[in-house]
N, C-alpha and C positions, 0 to 999 in steps of 0.2 A: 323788297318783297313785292311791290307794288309794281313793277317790272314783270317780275315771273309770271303775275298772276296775270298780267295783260296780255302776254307772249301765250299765254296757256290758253287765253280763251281766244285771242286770233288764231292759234294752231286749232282749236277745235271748230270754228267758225270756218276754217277753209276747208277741213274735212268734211263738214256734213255739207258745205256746198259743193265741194267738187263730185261727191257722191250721188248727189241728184241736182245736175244741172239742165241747161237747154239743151237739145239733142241737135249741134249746129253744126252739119257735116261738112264735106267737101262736094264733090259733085256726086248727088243722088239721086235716084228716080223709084218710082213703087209700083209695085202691080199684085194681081191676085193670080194664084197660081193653083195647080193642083187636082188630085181626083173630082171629078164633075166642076170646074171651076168654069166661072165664064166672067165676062166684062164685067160684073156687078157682085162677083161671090166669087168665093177662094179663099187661100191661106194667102196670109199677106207676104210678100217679099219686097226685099228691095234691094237695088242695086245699089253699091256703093265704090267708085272708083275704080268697075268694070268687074266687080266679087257680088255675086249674086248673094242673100241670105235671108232670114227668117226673123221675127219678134216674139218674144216669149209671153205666155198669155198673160204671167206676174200683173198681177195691178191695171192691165186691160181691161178694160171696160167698153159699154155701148159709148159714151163720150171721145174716147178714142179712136173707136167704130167710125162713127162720124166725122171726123178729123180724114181717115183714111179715104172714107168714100166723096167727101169736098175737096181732097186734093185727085180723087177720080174722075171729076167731077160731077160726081151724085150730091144734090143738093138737099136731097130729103132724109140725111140719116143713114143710120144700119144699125145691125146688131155684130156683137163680139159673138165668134163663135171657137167652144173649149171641147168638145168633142171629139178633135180629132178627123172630122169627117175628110177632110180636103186634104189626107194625108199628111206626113213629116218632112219637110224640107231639107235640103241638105247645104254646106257650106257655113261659116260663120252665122249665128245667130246674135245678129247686129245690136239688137236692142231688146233688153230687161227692164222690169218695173217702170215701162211707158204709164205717165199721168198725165190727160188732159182736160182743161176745162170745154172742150167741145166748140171753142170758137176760134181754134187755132185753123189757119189757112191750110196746115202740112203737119207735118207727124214732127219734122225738125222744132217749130214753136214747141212742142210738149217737154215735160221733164223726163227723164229714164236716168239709168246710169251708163257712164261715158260708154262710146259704142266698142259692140265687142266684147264687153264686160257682163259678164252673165254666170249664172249657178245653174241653169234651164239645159233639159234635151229636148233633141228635137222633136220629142214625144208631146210637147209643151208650146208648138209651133201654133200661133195662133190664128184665125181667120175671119172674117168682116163676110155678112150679109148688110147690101146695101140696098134702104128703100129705094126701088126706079120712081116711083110715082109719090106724092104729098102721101103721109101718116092721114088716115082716117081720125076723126075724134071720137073718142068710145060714146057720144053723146049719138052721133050720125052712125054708128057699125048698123049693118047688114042683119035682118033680125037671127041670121041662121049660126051667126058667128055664137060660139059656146063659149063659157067660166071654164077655166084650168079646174080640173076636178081628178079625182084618183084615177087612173088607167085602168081598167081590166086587165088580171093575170089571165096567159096565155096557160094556165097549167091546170089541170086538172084540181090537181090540192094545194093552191098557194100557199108559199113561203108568209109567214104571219110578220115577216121583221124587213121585208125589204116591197118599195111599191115605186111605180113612177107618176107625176104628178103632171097631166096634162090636158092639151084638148081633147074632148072627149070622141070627138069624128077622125082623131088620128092616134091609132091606140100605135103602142111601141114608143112613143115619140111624147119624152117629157122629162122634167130633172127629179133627179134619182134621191130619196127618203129612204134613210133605214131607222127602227124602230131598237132602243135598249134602255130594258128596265122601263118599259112600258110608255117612252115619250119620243114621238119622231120627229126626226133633224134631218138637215141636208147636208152633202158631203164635199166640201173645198176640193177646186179641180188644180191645184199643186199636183204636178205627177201623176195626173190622172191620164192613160191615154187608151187605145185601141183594146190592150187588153183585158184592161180593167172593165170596160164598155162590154162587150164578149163575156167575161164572166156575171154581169147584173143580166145580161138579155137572155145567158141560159137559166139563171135563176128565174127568171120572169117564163121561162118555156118559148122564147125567141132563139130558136135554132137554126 
């Protein structure tokens, strides 16, 4: 019995390691690509033994953000972006449920699952804004800079169940609150892409 049960838990022990391990490729390189992309902003791609491809936003985050932009070498950061803005990539989408602590040298130090292994469309292609210059400390911000506050609807008679949550000097431009049963939440960007975005900004009277 004492057998079984040790073969059972090494069988499960290699399963949930192989499942999210290091992401340690062969020959690969990374770049930002895409609608308005430049040296410091894009959807992320990367090369991988001459197949160009995509990362899925799954478990992306600004720590990963930062991973990408220090192997750019942007030393100050960035943010993860899930919008969609930088368009859908094409070709294999190399890497799912990227997790990093943020002081990985390269995206290969992070964990994901093995490459190529994905549940993601391209719809889900994810993209890195990199600080060019040091983060400001919110102790030292500029006195003009604004608190994320509700957006103004663009519509005449605003929707009562749906609002965007942003700067207030850039209206259109904020993450998306809808209200049920009288308490507002925000909405997981799982499968969230272009068109989903298109139908909040007519509801907003963003036409």
């Amino acid at each position: 019995m004492f057998k079984h049960n040790g073969l059972n838990k090494i069988f499960h022990l290699i399963l949930i390691y192989g499942a999210f391990s290091q992401v340690k490729g062969q020959t690969t390189s990374i770049n930002l690509a895409g609608t308005g992309s430049s040296a410091s902003q894009g959807r992320v791609e990367i090369t991988r033994n001459g197949v160009t491809g995509t990362v899925c936003d799954d478990r992306f985050d600004d720590l990963a953000a930062a991973v990408v932009c220090r192997q750019l070498t942007f030393q100050n950061g960035g943010v993860a972006v899930f919008d969609g803005r930088f368009g859908a990539g094409t070709g294999p989408i190399w890497l799912d449920d990227v997790t990093c602590q943020g002081n990985e040298l390269n995206i290969e130090q992070c964990t994901a699952r093995p490459w190529n292994q994905t549940n993601c469309q391209h719809t889900e292609d994810v993209g890195v804004i990199c600080n060019v210059s040091p983060v400001v400390s919110p102790s030292v911000l500029p006195a003009t800079t604004r608190a994320p506050a509700i957006q103004p609807s663009n519509c005449t008679s605003p929707s009562p169940n749906i609002r965007l949550i942003g700067l207030t000097n850039l209206n259109g431009i904020g993450f998306v609150e809808v209200r049920r049963n009288g308490v507002w939440g925000s909405i997981c960007d799982d499968q969230w892409g272009k068109e989903d975005a298109q139908v909040v900004c007519r509801m907003l009277c963003y036409d």
